[in-house]
C-alpha positions as CSV (number, residue, x, y, z in Angstrom):
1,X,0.7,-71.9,-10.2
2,X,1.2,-70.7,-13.6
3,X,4.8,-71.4,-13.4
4,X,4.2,-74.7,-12.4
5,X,1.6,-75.6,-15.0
6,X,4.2,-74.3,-17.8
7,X,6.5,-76.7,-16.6
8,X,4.4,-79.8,-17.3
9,X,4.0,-80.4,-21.4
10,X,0.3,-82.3,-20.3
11,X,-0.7,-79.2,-18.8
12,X,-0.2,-76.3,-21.6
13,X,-3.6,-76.1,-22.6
14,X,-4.6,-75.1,-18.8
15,X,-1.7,-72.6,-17.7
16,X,-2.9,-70.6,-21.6
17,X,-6.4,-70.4,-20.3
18,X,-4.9,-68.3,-17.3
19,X,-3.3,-66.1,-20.0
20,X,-5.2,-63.0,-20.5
21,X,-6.5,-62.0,-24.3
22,X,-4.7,-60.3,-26.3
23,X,-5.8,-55.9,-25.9
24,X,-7.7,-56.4,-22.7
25,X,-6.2,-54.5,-19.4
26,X,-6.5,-55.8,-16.1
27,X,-8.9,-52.5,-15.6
28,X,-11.3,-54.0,-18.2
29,X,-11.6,-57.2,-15.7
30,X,-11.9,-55.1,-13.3
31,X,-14.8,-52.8,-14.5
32,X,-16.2,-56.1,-15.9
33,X,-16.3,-58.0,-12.3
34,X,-17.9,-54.7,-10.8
35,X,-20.7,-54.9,-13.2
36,X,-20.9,-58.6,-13.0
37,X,-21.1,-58.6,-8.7
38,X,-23.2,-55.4,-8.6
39,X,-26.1,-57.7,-9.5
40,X,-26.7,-59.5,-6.2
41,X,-28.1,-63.0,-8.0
42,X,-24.0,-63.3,-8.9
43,X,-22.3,-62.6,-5.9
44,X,-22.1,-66.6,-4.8
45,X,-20.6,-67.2,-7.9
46,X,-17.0,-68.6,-7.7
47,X,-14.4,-66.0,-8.1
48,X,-12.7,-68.4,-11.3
49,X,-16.1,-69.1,-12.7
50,X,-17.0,-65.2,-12.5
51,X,-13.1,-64.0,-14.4
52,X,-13.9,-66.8,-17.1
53,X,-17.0,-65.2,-17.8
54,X,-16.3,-61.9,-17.4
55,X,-13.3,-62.8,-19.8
56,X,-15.0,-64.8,-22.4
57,X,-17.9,-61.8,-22.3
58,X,-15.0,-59.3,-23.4
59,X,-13.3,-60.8,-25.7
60,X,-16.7,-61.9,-27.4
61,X,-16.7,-65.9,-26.6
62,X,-20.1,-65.8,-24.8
63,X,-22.6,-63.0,-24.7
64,X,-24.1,-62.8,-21.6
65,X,-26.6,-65.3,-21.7
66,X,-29.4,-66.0,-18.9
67,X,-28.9,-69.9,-19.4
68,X,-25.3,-69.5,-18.6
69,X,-25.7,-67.3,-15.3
70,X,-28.7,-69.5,-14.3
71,X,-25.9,-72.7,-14.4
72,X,-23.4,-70.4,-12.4
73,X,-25.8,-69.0,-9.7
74,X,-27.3,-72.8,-9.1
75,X,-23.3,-73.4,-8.4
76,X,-22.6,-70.5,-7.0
77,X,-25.7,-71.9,-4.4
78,X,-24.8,-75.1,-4.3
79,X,-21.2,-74.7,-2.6
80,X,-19.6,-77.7,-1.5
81,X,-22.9,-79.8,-1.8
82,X,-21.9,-82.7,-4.2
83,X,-26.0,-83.6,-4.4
84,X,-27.0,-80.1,-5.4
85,X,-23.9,-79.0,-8.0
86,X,-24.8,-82.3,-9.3
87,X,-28.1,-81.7,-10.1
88,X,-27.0,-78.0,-11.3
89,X,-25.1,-80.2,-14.1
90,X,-28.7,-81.9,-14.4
91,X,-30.6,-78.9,-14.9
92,X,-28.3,-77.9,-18.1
């Protein structure tokens, strides 16, 4: 995938946001996930949404913020429901 997105020029900006940070280990995402999964109210959050906020939490982006986890779990519980991650969009 990442291979393919470097290929297309459009599509830079979205094959660098797979890119890790600069200093961080894939054993810092992983003792981040296990933190972030051990709480039960996160474990219906998408795997993609969960790395981008265990990510942005490590390299200091985002702190972890209850406003931001309540808009992931309401996802993360919405599934493939159009209605409901709509209104998860609402509720921000």
């Amino acid at each position: 995938m990442v291979q393919l997105l470097g290929a297309i020029p459009a599509a830079r900006q979205v094959k660098d946001s797979f890119d890790p940070p600069a200093g961080l280990k894939t054993g810092d995402y992983v003792k981040g996930l296990d933190k972030f999964c051990g709480d039960t109210y996160n474990t219906k959050i998408a795997l993609a949404n969960a790395l981008g906020f265990v990510s942005a939490t490590l390299t200091g982006a985002v702190s972890p913020d209850e406003k931001i986890l309540a808009h992931l779990r309401c996802l993360g519980a919405a599934g493939a429901d159009s209605d409901r991650v709509s209104d998860c969009y609402k509720r921000q």
